[in-house]
C-alpha positions as CSV (number, residue, x, y, z in Angstrom):
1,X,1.7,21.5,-15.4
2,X,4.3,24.3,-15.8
3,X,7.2,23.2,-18.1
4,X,9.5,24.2,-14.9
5,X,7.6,21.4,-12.6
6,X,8.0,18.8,-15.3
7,X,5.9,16.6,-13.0
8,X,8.6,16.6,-10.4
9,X,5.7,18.4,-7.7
10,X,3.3,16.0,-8.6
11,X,4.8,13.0,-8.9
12,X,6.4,13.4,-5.1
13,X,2.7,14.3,-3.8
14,X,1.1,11.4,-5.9
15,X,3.9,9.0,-4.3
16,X,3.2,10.3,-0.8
17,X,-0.7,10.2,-1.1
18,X,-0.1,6.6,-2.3
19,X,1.2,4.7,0.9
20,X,0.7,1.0,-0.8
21,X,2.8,-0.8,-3.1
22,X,1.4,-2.3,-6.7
23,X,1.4,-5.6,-5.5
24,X,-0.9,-4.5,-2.1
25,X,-3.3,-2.3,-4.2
26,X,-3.5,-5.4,-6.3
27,X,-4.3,-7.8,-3.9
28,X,-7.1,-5.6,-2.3
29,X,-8.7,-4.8,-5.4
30,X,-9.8,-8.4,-5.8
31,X,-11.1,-8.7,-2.1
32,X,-14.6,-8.4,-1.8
33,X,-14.3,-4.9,0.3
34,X,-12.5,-3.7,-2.4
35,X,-15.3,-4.3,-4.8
36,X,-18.2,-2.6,-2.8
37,X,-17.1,0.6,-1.6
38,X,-17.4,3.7,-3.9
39,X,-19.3,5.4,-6.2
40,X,-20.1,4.2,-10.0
41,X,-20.8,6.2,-12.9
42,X,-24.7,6.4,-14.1
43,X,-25.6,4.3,-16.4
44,X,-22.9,2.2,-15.7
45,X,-24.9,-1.0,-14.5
46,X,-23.8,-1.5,-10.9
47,X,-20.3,-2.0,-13.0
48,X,-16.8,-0.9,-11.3
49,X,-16.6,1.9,-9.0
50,X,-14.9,5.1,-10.5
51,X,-12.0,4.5,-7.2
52,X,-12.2,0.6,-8.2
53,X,-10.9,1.7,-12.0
54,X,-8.4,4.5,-10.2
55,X,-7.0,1.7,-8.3
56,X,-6.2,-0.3,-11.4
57,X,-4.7,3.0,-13.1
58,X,-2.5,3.6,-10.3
59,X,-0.7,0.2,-10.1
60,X,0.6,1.0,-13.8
61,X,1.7,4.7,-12.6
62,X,3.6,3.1,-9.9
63,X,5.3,0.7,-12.4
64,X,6.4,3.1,-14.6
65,X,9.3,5.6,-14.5
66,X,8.6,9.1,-14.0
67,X,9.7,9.3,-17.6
68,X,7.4,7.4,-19.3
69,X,4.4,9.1,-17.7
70,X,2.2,11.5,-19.8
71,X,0.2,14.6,-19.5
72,X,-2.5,12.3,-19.0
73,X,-0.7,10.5,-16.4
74,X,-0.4,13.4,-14.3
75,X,-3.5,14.6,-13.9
76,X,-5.0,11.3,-12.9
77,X,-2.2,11.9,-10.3
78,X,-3.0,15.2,-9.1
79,X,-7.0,13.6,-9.0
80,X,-6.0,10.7,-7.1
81,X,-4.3,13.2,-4.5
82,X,-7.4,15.9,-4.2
83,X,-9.3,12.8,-3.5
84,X,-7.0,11.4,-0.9
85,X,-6.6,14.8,1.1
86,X,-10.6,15.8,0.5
87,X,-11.2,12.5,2.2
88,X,-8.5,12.4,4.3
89,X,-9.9,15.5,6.2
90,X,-13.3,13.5,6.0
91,X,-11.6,11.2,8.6
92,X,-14.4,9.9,10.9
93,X,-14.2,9.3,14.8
94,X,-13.2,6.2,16.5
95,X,-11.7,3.2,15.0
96,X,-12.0,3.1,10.9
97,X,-10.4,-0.7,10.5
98,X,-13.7,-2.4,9.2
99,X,-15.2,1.2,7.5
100,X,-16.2,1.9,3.9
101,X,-13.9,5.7,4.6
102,X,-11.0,3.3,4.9
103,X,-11.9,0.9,2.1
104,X,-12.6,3.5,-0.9
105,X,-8.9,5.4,0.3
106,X,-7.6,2.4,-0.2
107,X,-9.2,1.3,-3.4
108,X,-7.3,4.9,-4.2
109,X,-3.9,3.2,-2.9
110,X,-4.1,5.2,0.2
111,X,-4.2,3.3,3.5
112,X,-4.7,5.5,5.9
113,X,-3.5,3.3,9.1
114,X,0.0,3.3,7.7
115,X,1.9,6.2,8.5
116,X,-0.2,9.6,7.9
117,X,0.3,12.2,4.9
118,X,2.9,14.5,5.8
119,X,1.4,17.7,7.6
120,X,0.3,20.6,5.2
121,X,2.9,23.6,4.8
122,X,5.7,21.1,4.0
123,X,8.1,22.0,0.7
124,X,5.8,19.9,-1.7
125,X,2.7,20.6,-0.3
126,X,1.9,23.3,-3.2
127,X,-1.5,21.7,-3.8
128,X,-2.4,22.2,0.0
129,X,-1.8,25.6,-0.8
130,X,-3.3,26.4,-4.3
131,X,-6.6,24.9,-2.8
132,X,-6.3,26.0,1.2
133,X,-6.0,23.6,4.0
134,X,-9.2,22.3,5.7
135,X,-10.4,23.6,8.7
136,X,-8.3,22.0,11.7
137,X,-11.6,20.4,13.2
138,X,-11.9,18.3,10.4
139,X,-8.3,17.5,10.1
140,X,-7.0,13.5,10.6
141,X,-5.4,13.0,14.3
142,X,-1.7,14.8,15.0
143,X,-2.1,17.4,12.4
């Protein structure tokens, strides 16, 4: 992170890539969907899933003040947006409601039948950029 960013790129990208409130990603963390969607480390014992632990990470980012977030902070929040857009753009066809695609974004705070990401090439979509924009076919409907 550049000392001229201070955050303020990610932080907006991170808060637009996260579509559900603390309370919300709470609630579906605890649900059994929540629970067995996602990948989990080796070795870890069929323990929590690595988006499982994200999920709990991100309802403390969302708490906090932009202020009080660290170096640390904001590179889990430049993670949790790669994995959002790589995923988004992963979007399979027909209707995702009951699918693991949509459970794991979620357990990553990201719903993705709420209203969509903004399309790439807008003012904070610097990421999109540094990393390229996926190939249209595989892009979510209306973008």
């Amino acid at each position: 992170m550049s000392r001229r960013d201070d955050g303020r790129d990610t932080y907006r990208e991170f808060t637009e890539a996260v579509n559900m409130k603390p309370g919300e990603l709470s609630k579906w963390l605890e649900s059994d969907e929540s629970k067995h969607v996602g990948w989990r480390r080796k070795g870890g014992g069929g323990g929590e899933s690595v988006g499982h632990e994200s999920g709990r990470r991100i309802i403390g980012l969302l708490r906090r003040k932009r202020a009080e977030l660290s170096e640390a902070d904001f590179k889990h929040m430049r993670k949790v947006v790669g994995y959002v857009r790589r995923h988004m753009a992963q979007r399979p066809s027909g209707d995702v409601r009951d699918t693991r695609w949509r459970y794991s974004l979620m357990n990553w705070g990201h719903d993705p039948l709420k209203a969509p990401l903004p399309p790439p090439g807008g003012p904070s979509r610097r990421a999109l950029d540094r990393r390229g924009a996926p190939p249209e076919s595989r892009r979510g409907p209306g973008r």
